[in-house]
C-alpha positions as CSV (number, residue, x, y, z in Angstrom):
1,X,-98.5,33.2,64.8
2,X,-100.0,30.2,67.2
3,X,-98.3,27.6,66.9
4,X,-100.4,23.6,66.1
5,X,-98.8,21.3,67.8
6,X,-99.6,17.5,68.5
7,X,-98.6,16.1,71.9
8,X,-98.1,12.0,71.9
9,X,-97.9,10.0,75.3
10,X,-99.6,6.9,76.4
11,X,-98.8,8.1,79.9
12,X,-102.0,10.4,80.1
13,X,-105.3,10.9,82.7
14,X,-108.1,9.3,81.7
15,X,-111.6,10.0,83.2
16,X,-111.5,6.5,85.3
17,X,-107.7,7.5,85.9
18,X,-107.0,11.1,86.5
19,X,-103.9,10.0,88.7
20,X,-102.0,8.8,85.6
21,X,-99.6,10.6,83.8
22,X,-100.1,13.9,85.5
23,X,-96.6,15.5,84.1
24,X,-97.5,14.9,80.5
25,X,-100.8,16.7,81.4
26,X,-99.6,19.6,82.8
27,X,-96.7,19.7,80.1
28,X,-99.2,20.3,77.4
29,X,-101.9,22.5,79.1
30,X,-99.2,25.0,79.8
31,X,-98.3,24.8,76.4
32,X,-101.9,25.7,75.7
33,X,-101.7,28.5,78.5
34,X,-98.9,29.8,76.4
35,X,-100.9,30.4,73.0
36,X,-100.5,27.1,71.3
37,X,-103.1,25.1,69.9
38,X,-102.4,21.9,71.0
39,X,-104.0,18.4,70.1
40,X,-103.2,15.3,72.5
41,X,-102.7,11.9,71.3
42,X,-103.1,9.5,74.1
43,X,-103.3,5.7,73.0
44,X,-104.9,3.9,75.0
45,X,-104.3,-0.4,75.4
46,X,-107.5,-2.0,75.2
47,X,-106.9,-4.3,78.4
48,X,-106.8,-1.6,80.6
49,X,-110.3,-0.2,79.1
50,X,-111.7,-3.3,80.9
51,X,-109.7,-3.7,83.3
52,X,-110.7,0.2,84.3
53,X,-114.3,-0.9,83.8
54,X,-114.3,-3.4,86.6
55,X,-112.1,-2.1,89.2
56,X,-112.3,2.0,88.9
57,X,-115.8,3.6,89.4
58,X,-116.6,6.9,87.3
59,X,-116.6,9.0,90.2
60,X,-112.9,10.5,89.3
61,X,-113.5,14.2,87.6
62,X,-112.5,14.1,83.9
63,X,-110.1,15.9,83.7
64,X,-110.9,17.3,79.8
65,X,-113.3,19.4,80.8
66,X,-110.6,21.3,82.8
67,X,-108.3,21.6,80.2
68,X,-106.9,23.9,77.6
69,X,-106.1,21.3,75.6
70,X,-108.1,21.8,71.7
71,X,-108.2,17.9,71.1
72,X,-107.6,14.7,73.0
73,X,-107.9,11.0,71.0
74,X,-107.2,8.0,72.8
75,X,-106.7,6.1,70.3
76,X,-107.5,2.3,71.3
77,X,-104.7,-0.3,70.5
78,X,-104.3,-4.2,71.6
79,X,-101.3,-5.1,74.0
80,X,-100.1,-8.2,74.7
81,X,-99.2,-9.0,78.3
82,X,-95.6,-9.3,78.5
83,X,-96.0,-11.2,82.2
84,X,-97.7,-14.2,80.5
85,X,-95.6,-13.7,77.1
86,X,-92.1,-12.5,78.0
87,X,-90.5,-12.5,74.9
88,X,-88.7,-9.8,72.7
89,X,-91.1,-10.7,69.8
90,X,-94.1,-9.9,72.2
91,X,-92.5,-6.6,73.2
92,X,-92.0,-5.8,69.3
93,X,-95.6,-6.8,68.7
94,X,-96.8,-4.0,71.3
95,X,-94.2,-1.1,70.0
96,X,-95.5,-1.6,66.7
97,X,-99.5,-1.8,67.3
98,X,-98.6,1.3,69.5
99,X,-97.1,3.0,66.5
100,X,-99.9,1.9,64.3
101,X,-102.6,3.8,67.2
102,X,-101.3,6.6,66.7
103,X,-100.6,7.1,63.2
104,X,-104.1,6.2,62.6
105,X,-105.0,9.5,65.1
106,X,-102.4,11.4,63.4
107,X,-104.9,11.0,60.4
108,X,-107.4,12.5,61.8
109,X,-106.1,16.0,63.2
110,X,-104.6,18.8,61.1
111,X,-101.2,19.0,59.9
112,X,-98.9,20.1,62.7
113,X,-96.3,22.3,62.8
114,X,-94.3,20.1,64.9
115,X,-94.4,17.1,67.2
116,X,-93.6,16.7,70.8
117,X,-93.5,13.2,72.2
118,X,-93.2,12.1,75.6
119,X,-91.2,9.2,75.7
120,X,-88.8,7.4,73.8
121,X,-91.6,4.8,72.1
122,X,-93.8,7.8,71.7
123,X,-91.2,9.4,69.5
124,X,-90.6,6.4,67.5
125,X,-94.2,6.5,66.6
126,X,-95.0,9.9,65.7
127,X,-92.0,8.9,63.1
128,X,-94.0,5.9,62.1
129,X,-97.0,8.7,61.1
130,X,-94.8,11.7,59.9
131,X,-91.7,10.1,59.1
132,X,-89.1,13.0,59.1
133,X,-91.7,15.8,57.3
134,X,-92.5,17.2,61.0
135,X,-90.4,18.0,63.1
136,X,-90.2,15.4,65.9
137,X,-88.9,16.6,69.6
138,X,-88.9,13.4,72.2
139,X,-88.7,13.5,75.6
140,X,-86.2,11.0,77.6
141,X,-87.3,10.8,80.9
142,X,-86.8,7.3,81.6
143,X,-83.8,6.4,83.9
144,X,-82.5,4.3,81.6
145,X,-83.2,2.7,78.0
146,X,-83.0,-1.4,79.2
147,X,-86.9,-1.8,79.1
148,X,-86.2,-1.1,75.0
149,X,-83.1,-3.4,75.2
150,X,-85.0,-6.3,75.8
151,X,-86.5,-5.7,72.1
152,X,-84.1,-3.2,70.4
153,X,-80.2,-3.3,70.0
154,X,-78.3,-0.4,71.1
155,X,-77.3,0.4,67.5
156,X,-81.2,0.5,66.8
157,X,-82.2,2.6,69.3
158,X,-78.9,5.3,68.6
159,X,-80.7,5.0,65.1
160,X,-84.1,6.0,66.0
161,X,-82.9,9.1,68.4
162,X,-80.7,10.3,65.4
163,X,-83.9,10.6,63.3
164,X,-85.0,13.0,65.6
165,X,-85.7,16.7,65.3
166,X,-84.5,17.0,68.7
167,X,-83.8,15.0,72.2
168,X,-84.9,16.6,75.3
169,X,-83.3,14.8,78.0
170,X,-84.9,16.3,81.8
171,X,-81.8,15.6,83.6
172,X,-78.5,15.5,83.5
173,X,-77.7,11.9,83.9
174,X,-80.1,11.1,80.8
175,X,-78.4,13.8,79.0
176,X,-75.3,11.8,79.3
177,X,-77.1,8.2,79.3
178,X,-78.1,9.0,75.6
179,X,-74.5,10.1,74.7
180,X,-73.6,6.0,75.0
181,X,-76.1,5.6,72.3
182,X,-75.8,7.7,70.0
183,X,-73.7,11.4,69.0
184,X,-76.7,13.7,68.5
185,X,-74.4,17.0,68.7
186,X,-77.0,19.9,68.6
187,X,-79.8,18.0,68.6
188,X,-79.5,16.9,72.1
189,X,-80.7,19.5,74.8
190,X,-80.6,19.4,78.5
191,X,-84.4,20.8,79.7
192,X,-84.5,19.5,83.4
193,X,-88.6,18.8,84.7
194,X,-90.9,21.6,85.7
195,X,-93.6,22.1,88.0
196,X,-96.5,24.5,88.6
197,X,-95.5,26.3,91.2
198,X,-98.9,28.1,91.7
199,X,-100.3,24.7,92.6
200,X,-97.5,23.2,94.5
201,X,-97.3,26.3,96.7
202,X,-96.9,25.8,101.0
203,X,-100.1,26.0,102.7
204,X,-100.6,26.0,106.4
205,X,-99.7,22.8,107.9
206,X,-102.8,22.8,110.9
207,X,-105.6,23.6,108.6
208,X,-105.0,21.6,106.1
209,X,-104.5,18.5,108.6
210,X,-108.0,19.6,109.6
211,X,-109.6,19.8,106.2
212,X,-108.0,16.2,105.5
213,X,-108.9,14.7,109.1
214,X,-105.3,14.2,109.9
215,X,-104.0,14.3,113.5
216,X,-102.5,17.3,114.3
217,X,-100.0,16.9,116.8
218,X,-98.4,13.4,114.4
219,X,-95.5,13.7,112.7
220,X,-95.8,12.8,108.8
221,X,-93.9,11.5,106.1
222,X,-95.2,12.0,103.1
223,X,-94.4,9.4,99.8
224,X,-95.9,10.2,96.0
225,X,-95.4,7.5,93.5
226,X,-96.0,4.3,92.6
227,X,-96.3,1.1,95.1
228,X,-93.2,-0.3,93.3
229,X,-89.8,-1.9,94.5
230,X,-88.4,0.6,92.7
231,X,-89.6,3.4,94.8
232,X,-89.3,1.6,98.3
233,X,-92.9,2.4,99.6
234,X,-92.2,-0.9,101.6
235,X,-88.8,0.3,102.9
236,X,-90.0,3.4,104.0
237,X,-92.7,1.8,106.2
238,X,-90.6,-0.9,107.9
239,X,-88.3,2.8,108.7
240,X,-92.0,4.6,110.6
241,X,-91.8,1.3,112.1
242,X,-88.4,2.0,113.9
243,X,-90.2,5.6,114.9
244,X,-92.7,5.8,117.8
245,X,-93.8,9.3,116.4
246,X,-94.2,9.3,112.9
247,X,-96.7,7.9,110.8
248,X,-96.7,8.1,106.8
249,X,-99.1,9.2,103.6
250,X,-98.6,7.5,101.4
251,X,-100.3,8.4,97.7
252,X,-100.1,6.4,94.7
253,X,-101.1,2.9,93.5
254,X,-99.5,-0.8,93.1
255,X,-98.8,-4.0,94.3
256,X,-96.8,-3.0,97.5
257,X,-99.2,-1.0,99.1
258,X,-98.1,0.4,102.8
259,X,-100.9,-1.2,105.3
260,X,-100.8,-1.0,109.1
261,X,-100.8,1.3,112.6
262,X,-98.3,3.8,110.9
263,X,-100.3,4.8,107.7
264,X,-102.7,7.4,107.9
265,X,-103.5,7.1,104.1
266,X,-102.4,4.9,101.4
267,X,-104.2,5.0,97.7
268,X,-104.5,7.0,95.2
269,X,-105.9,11.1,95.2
270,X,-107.1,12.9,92.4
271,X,-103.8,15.6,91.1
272,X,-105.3,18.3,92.2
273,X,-105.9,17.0,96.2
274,X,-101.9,16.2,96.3
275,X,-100.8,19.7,97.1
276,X,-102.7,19.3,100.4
277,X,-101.7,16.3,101.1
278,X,-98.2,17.3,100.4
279,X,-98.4,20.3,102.6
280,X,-99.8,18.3,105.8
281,X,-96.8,16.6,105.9
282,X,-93.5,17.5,108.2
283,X,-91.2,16.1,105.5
284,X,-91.2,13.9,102.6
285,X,-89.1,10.9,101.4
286,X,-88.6,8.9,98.5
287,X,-86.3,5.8,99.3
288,X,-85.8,5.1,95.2
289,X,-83.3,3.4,93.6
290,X,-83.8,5.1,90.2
291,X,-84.8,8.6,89.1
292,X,-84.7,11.0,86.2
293,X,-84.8,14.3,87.9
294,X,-87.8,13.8,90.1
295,X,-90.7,16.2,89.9
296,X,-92.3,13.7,93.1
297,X,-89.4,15.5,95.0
298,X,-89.6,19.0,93.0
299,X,-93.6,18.8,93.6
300,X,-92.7,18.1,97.9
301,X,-90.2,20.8,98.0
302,X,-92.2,23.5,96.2
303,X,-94.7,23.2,98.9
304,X,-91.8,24.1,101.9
305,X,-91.4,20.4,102.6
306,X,-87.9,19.0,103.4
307,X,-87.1,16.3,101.6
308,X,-85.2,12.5,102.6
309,X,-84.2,11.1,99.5
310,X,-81.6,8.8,98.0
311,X,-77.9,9.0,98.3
312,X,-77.6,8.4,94.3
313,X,-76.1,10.5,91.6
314,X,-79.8,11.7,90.0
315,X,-81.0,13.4,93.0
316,X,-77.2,14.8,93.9
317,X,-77.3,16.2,90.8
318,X,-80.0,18.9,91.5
319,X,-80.7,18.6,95.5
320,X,-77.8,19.6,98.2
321,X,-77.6,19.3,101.9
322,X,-79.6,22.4,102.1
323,X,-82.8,20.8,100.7
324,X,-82.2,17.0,101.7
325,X,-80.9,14.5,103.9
326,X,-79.3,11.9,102.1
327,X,-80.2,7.9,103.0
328,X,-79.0,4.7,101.6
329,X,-82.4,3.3,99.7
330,X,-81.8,0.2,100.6
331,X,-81.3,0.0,104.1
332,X,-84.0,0.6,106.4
333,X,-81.9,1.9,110.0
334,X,-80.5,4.4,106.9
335,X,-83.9,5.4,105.6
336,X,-84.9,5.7,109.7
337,X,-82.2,7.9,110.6
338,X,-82.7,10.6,108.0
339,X,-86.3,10.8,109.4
340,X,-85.1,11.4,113.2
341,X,-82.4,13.5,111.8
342,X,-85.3,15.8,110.8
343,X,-87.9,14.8,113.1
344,X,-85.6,16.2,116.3
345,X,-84.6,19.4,114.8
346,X,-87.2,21.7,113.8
347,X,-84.4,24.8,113.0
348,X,-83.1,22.5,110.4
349,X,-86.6,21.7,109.0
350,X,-87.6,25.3,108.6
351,X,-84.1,26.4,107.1
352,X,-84.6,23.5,104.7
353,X,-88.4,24.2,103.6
354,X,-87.0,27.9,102.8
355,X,-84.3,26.5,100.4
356,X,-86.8,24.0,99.1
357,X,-89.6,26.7,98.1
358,X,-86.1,28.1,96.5
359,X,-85.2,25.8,94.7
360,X,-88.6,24.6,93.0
361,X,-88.8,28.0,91.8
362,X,-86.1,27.5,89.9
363,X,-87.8,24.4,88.5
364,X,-91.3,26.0,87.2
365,X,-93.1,24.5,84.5
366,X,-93.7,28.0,83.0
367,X,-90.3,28.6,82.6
368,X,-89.2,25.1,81.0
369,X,-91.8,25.5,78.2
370,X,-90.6,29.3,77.3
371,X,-87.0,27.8,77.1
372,X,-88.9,24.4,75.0
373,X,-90.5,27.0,72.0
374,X,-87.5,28.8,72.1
375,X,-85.5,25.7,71.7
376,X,-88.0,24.6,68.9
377,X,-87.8,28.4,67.0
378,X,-84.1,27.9,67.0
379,X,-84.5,24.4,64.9
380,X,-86.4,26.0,62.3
């Protein structure tokens, strides 16, 4: 029997914005590859409608027409900027007009047979529009709960994930993260991130450096995320700065965007381009100083690329020696090492893109959803 299902993220492509919320994307159109019939519910904050309109042109492919996704609403809602008004009764004035978005699509689609929400605030409004009738899963995938702090009290929030059908945490430190908030028992599962492993495959380095205009003999660094502190794009170019020979890609979008003599290309790509770009690179690195369990890194080693990542507990807890070199994220000569570690030993590099391709195999996206509708059949 198919199952109807209603996805709920506000982290979702949009035709002027096919870069955002890729995971939540693919999440659901595997779901649909799988037999569901699947309806997405992607609200949508009325500021970034214009904002869109002005600085994004409509030459970005829509991604609908590519999907197997039945139904997608994007539900319009009004947020208040919390930069001009940062206050807790602000931030409760956007979680609840985000709630009120979506119950108002819920109305609109057919009854499902369960609800998966990606996010924390997601889940807390698909029980604003079902209450407990439907079966709720949620997704935690944040690295931590302190954004919904600054609104919620810890007892509020351990009362919102116990009204839960079930909490999927994607990696082991959340798993344990929502233990401080609340005893869940069975209802709390560890399902670590997937990937498609069919698009994130290795490719070979020379063409694609030719099909992307990229030198050939250079050696690259690649970065995916966004131009945040948080991800040290910044850091990692002041470290190609300490490295006659290598030069970075950087791919993403935000306020600390990489400029200069070492960046061959900084912006954003459309999802599907990233594999390339991925596989033109000689490694990749991600100098961030909070993770869940990174699909950025997952996607990089899935296409042969040996990774420089973090020395923190959420990448040690799915990445070894074998796949990674280990930095301190916030010190540059650290960051710059790991690189010439890597950039003067090409034995290590190949023995480390084998275990990568490895271990993002064990990490597929097909996979994780099989183990997700078992999960659900089990709840009842």
């Amino acid at each position: 029997m198919t199952q109807n299902i209603i996805g709920i993220s506000p982290c979702f492509p949009r035709p002027a914005r096919p870069d955002y919320g890729p995971y939540a994307y693919k999440l659901y159109n595997e779901m649909a590859r799988q037999g569901a019939d699947i309806s997405v519910i992607a609200p949508y904050p009325l500021i970034r409608v214009l904002s869109e309109k002005i600085v994004f042109r409509p030459k970005a492919v829509n991604k609908d027409s590519q999907s197997s996704i039945k139904r997608i609403l994007r539900p319009p809602w009004w947020s208040w900027s919390t930069r001009v008004f940062p206050s807790s009764l602000v931030m409760r004035m956007n979680f609840n007009n985000f709630s009120r978005s979506v119950k108002r699509a819920a109305g609109l689609l057919p009854r499902p047979d369960w609800v998966s929400a990606y996010f924390f605030e997601a889940g807390c409004a698909a029980l604003t529009a079902f209450g407990t009738r439907i079966p709720i899963y949620v997704e935690i995938g944040e690295s931590d709960f302190k954004a919904y702090e600054q609104y919620m009290s810890p007892h509020e929030i351990g009362n919102w994930l116990k009204k839960f059908t079930g909490v999927i945490a994607v990696s082991l430190p959340n798993f344990k993260l929502i233990q401080h908030y609340a005893d869940l028992g069975e209802k709390a599962f560890l399902l670590e991130s997937g990937i498609d492993i069919s698009t994130f495959r290795p490719r070979d380095r020379n063409r694609v450096r030719s099909i992307l205009n990229l030198p050939g003999d250079a050696f690259i660094v690649g970065f995916t995320g966004s131009f945040i502190e948080r991800k040290g794009p910044l850091r990692l170019l002041k470290a190609l700065e300490k490295i006659p020979e290598a030069f970075g890609l950087f791919l993403g979008r935000g306020p600390q965007k990489p400029r200069g003599k070492k960046v061959l290309y900084s912006g954003q790509v459309r999802n599907e381009i990233v594999p390339l770009f991925l596989s033109a690179c000689d490694v990749y690195c991600l100098p961030s100083l909070a993770e869940s369990l990174s699909c950025a890194e997952l996607e990089a080693a899935a296409c042969g690329i040996p990774l420089v990542v973090s020395d923190r507990p959420f990448n040690r807890a799915f990445l070894s020696e074998n796949h990674a070199i280990f930095i301190d994220p916030l010190s540059v000569d650290s960051i710059a090492d790991g690189i010439k570690v890597l950039l003067r030993n090409q034995n290590l590099r190949d023995k480390m893109a084998v275990e990568c391709r490895l271990l993002a195999q064990r990490y597929s996206l097909s996979n994780r959803v099989k183990r997700l509708f078992n999960i659900v059949s089990k709840m009842g």
